[in-house]
C-alpha positions as CSV (number, residue, x, y, z in Angstrom):
1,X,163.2,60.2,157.3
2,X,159.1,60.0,157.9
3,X,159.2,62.4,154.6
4,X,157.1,60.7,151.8
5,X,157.2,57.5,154.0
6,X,154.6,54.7,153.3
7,X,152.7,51.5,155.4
8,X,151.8,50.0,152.0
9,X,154.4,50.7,148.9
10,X,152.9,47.9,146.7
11,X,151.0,50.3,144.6
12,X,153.7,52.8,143.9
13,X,155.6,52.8,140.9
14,X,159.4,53.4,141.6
15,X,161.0,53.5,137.9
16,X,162.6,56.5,137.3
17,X,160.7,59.1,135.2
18,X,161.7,60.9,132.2
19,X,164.1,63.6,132.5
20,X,163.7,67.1,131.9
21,X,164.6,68.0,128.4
22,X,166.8,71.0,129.5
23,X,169.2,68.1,130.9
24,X,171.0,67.5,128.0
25,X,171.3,71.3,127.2
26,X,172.8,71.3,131.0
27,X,175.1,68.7,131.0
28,X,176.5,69.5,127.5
29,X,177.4,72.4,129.0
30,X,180.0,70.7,131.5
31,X,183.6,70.3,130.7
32,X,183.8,67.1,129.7
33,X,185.5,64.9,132.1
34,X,188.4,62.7,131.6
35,X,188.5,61.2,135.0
36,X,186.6,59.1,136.8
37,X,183.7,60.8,138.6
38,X,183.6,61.4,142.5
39,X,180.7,59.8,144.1
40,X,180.5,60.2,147.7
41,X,177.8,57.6,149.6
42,X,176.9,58.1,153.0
43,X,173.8,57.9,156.0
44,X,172.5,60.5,157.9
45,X,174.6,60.1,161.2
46,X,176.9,58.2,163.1
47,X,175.5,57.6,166.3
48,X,175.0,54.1,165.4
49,X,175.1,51.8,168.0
50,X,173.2,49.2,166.4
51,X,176.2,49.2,164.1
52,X,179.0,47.9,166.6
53,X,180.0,44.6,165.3
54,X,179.5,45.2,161.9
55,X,179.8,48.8,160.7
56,X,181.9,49.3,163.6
57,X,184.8,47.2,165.6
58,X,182.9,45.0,168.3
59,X,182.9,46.9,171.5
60,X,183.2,50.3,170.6
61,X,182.6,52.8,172.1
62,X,180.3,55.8,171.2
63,X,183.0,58.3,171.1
64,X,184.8,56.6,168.7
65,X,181.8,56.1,166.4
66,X,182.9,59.2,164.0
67,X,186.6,57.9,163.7
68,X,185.1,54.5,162.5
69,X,182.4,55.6,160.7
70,X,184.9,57.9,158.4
71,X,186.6,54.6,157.9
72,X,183.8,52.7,156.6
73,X,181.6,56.0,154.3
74,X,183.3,59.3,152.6
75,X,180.0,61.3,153.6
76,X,177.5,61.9,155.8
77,X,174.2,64.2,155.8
78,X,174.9,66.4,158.6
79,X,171.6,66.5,160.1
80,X,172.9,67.8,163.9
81,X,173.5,71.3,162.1
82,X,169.8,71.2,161.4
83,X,169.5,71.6,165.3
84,X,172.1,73.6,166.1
85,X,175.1,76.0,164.8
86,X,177.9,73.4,165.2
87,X,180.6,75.5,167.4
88,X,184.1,75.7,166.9
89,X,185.4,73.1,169.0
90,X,183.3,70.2,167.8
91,X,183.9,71.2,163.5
92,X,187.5,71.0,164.4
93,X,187.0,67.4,166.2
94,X,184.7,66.0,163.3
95,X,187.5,67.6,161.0
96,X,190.2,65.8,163.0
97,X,188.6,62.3,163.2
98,X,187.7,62.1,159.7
99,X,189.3,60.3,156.6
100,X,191.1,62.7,154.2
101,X,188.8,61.7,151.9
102,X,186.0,62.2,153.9
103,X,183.4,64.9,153.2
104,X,180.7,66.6,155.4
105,X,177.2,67.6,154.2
106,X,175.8,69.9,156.5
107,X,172.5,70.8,157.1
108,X,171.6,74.5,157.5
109,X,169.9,74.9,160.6
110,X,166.2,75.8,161.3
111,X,166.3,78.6,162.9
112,X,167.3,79.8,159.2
113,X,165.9,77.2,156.7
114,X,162.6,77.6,158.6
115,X,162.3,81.4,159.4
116,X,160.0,83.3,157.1
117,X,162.9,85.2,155.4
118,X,165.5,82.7,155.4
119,X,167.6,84.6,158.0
120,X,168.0,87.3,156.3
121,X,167.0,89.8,159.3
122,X,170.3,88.5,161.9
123,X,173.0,86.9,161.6
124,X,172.8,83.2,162.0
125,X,173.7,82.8,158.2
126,X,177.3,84.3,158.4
127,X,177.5,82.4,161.8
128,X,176.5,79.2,160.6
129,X,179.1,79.8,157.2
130,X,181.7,81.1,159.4
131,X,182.1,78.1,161.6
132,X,181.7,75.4,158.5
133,X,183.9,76.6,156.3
134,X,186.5,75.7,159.3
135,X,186.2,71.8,157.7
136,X,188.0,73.4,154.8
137,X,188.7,70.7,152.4
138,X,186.7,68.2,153.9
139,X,183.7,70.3,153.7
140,X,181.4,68.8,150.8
141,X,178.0,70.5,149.4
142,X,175.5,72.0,152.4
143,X,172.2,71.2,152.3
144,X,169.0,73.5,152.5
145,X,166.1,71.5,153.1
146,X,163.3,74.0,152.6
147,X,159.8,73.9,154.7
148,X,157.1,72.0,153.3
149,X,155.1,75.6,153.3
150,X,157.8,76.7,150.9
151,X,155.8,77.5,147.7
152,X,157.0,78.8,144.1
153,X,155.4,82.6,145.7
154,X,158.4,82.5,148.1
155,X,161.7,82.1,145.4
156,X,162.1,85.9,145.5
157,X,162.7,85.2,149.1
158,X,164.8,82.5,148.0
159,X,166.8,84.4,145.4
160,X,167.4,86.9,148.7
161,X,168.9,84.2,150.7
162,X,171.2,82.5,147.2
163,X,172.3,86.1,146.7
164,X,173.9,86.6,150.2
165,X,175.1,82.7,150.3
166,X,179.2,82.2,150.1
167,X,180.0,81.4,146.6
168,X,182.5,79.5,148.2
169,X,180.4,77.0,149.3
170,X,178.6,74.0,147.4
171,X,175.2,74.2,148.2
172,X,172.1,71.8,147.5
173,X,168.3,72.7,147.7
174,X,165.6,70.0,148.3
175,X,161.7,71.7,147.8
176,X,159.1,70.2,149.2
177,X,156.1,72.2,148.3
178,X,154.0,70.4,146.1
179,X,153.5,73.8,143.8
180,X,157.3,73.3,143.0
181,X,156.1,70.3,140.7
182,X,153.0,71.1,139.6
183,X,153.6,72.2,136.5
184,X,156.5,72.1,133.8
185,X,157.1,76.2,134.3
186,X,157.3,76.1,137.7
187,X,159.7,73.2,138.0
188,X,161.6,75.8,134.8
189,X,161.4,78.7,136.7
190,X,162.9,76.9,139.9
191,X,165.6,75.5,138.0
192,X,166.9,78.7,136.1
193,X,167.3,80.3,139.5
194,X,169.5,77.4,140.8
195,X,171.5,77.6,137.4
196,X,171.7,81.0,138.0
197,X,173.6,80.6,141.3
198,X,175.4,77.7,140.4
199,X,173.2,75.3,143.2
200,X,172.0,71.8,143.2
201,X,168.9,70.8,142.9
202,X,168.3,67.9,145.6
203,X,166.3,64.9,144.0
204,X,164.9,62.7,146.8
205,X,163.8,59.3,145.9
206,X,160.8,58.3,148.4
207,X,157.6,55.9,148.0
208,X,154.8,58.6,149.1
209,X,156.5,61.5,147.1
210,X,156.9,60.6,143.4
211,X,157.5,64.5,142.2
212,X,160.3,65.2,144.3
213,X,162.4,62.7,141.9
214,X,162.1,65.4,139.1
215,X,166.0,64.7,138.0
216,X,166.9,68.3,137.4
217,X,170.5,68.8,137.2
218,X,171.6,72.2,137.4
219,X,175.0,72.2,138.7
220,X,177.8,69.8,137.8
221,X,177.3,68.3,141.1
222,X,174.3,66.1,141.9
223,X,172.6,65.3,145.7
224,X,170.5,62.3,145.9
225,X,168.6,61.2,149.3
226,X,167.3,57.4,148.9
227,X,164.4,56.4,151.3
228,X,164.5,52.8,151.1
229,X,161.8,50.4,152.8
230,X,163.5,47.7,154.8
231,X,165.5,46.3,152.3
232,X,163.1,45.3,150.1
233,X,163.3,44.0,146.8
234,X,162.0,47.0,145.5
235,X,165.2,49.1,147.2
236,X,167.6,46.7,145.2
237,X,165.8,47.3,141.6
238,X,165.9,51.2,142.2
239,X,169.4,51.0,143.3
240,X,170.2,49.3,139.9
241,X,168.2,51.8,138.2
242,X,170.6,54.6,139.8
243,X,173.6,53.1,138.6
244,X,172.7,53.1,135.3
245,X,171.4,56.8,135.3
246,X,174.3,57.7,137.5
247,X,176.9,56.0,135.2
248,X,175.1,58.1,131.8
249,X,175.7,61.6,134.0
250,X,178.9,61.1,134.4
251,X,179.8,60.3,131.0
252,X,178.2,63.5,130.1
253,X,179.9,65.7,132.4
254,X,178.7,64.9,136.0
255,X,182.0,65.6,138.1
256,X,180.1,64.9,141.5
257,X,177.2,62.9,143.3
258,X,177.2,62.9,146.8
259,X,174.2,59.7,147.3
260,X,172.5,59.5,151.3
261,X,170.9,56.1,151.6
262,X,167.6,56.3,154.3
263,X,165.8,53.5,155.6
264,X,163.8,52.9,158.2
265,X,165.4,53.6,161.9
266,X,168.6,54.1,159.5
267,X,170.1,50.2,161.1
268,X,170.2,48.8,157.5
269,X,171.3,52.0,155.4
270,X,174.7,50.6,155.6
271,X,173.6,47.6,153.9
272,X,172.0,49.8,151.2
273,X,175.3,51.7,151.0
274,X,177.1,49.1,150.7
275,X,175.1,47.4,147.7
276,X,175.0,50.8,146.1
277,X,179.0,51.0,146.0
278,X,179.4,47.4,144.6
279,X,177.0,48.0,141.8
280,X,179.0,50.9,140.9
281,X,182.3,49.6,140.9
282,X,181.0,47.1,139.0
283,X,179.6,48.9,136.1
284,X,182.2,51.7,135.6
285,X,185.0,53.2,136.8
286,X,184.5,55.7,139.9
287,X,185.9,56.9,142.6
288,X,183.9,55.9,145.9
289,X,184.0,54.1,148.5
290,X,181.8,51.9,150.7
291,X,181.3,50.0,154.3
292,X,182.7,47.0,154.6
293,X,181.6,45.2,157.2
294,X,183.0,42.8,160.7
295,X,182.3,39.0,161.0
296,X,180.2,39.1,164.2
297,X,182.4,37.0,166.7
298,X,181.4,33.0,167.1
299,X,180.3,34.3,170.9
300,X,177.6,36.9,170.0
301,X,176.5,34.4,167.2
302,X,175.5,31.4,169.2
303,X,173.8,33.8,171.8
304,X,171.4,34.4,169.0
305,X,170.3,31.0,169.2
């Protein structure tokens, strides 16, 4: 994701900031939960093949790369359906190769996140919605990722767009626009429409972009995108931060995060993943699951030296 990327991150501050006062008015407002919370970790694709031989069995092959990865995450961020209204035929085969457990995010495509109306002139919308909903129970929380153009003048277009959305189906917002965060109201207003329609606010952790991390919560459900930078330290100490805000949501109510680790080219978001999900299971009790990954064989390894 070149979104809020950085060549130099040793000036930026990554603690997380305050939260929004109205989240404890929010989350008191959840039925309080006497399970363990569902968190659902995941990358942003499968096609991988950097990953054979450690996310993946050795020798793989790429059409097996969903079946495996289903194994080793219990999400992914759709980002094909940003492209292209997945048909038929291939939501049944993602449906059929994944994990019961497993849960899609898709994207909403651009021909409707980036039209000037949201879609609301044809009928790509009910299109799209039609063909998703086919994933049934493995179909998680979609994901509108708005334009950066997308200012606070455009949420009656917005409120259009919620209004004709499925109720059926989870839905998650990220706002780019730096007017969203420039100001207390405006980040108010923003969030009392998404209350209103019961959808999640995306927060998006990423070096160059410090106001996207506004930790609104306006659903019971939460989306976090994590840009990390190589693995460095600096991706470790944030992780541990998230844990520890993660874990005080869920006391209070959270009943679902769905967490995308980014880093650069995506080859080490596993990695990230799978530090995120032994941090968690470490500190409290959840439901999750993470990568585990393959030896790489004693042939590949002394052809590395």
């Amino acid at each position: 994701m070149k979104f809020g990327k950085l060549p130099d991150i040793s000036y930026v501050t990554f603690s997380l900031p305050s939260e929004p006062e109205e989240n404890m008015t929010t989350l008191s407002s959840f039925p309080k939960q006497y399970k363990p919370p569902k968190i659902y970790i995941g990358c942003t694709g499968w096609s991988m093949k950097e990953w054979v031989g450690k996310v993946y069995p050795p020798k793989t092959p790429a059409k097996d790369y969903l079946k495996h990865y289903a194994k080793q995450f219990n999400t992914i961020e759709l980002n094909t359906t940003h492209y292209r209204i997945p048909s038929e035929a291939n939501i049944k085969k993602w449906k059929n190769e994944s994990t019961a457990d497993f849960r899609f995010c898709p994207k909403i495509p651009q021909v409707i996140s980036h039209s000037s109306d949201l879609g609301g002139k044809n009928d790509k919308l009910d299109n799209f919605c039609k063909n998703i909903l086919l994933l049934e129970e493995k179909l998680g929380c979609c994901f509108l990722q708005l334009p950066p153009y997308f200012g606070i003048d455009r949420l009656a277009i917005l409120e259009h767009f919620l209004s004709r959305f499925p109720k059926k189906i989870q839905l998650a917002i990220e706002f780019r626009h730096e007017s969203i965060f420039s100001s207390k109201k405006n980040q108010k207003e923003v969030a009392d429409l998404l209350k209103k329609y019961n959808i999640a606010w995306v927060i998006t952790d990423v070096a160059g972009r410090r106001d996207v991390l506004h930790l609104h919560l306006t659903t019971d459900i939460a989306m976090i995108r994590f840009v990390g930078n190589d693995l460095h330290p600096t991706d470790y100490q944030r992780i541990n931060e998230w844990v520890q805000k993660l874990k005080s949501w869920s006391i209070l109510g959270l009943s679902e995060i769905y967490f995308f680790a980014h880093e650069p080219d995506n080859i080490l978001a596993p990695d990230l993943s799978l530090y995120l999900t032994e941090e968690l299971n470490r500190h409290f009790k959840v439901i999750t699951r993470g990568p585990k990954f393959y030896e790489i064989d004693d042939e590949k390894q002394m052809s590395l030296f």
